[in-house]
N, C-alpha and C positions, 0 to 999 in steps of 0.2 A: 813134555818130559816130566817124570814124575820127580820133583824132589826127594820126597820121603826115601828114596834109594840112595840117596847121595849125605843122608844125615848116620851122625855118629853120636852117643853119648858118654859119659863117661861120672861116675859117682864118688866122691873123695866121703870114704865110712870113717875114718879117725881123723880130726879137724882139733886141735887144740890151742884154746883160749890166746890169745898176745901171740901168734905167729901169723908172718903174709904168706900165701900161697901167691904161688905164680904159673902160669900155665901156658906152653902154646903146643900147637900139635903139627905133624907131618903127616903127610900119606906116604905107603909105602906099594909100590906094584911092580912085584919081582925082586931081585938081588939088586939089580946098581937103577932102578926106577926109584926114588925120593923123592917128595916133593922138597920147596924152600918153607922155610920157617911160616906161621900163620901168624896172625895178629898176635900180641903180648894180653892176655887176660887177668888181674890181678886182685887180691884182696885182703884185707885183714879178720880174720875169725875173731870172734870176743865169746863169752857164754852167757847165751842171754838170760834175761832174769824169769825167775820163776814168775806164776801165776797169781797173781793178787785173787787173794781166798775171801769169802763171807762175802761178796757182792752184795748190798740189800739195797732196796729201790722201795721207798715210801713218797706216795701219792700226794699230790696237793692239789689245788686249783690251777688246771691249765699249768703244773710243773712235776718234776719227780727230782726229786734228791738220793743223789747216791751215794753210799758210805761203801770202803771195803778195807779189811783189812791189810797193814804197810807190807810190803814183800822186804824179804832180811836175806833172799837167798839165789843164788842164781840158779839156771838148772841143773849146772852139775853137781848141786851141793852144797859149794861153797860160797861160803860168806859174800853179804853185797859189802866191798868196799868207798864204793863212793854215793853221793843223794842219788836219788831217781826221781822222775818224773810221772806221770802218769796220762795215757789219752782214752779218751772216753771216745767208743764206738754208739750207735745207734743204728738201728733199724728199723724200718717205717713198714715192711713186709713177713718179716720173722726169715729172711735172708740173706739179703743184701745189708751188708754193715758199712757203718763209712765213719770219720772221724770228726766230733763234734768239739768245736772252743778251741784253746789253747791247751799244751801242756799245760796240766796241774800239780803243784807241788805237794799238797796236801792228800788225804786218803778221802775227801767229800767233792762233790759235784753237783750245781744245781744246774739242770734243762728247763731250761722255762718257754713261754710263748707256745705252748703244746694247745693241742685239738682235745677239751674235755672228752671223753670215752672213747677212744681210740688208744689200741694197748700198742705200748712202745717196746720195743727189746732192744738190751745196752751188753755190753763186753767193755774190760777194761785192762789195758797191760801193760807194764813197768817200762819206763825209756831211762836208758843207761848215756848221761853225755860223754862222748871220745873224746879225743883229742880233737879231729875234725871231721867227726859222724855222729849220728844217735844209731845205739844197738836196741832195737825193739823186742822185748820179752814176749812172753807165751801168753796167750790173751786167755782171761778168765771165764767162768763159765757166765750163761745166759743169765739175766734178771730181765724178769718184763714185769710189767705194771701198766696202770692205766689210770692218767688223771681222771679227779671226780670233780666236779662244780662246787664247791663248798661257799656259795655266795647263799647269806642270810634270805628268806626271802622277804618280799616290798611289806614294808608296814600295813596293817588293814585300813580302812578308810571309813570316811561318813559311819563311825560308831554312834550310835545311841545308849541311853539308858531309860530304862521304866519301874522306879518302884513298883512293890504288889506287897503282899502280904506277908511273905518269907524271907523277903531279899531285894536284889535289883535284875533284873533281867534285860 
């Protein structure tokens, strides 16, 4: 049997911030054909937070540090009223993202333990705490970089010197 015949969807386009929606469906086949009620589906809408802008990712030994600027706004506009949070995504292919550390309260993130010359890609996006949820914002755009080795290298060894007539050589 094919399922895909037996699916329905359905799109909620006006969603507004601090209301639950509640949802459950019937089928209907002919006039007095109804099905009983379906499962109860429910949820709270928030507006999630804008995009954390200026991303920048500066290189270090086996790390990258990342700065972005604070987000103040949610998407719709308005004002962020409470702290937020922030989580740092990575990617180790330039598509698959996944979530690195803890929330960060701050606008900075250091990755460490990284593979010298192997370029990293990062995303970062605002977490809003609910009452008893986090509302996850619109994740930022891309920053890649790529640690460099910046270890001095080994002192020279077995030096000599030779006067001569100009100097020492």
């Amino acid at each position: 049997k094919d399922r895909r015949k037996n699916r329905a969807g359905y799109t909620e386009r006006i969603l507004r911030p601090g209301h639950r929606y509640i949802y459950k469906v019937r089928t209907k086949s002919g006039w007095r054909l109804i099905s009983d009620d379906s499962n109860i589906v429910s949820f709270s809408w928030e507006s999630p937070a804008a995009a954390p802008s200026g991303l920048l990712a500066i290189p270090g030994d086996k790390s990258i540090t990342l700065s972005w600027q604070q987000v103040k706004t949610l998407a719709d506009g308005t004002d962020v009223e409470s702290s937020l949070q922030y989580q740092v995504y990575r990617s180790n292919d330039h598509q698959t993202f996944s979530p690195i550390g803890e929330l960060v309260s701050g606008q900075q993130f250091r990755d460490a333990g990284l593979l010298n010359g192997r370029t990293y890609d990062y995303k970062v996006r605002a977490v809003q705490n609910k009452k008893t949820s986090k509302v996850y914002g619109i994740t930022s755009r891309i920053a890649s970089e790529t640690p460099t080795d910046l270890s001095a290298p080994m002192p020279p060894r077995n030096l000599s010197a030779t006067k001569n007539a100009v100097g020492v050589k």
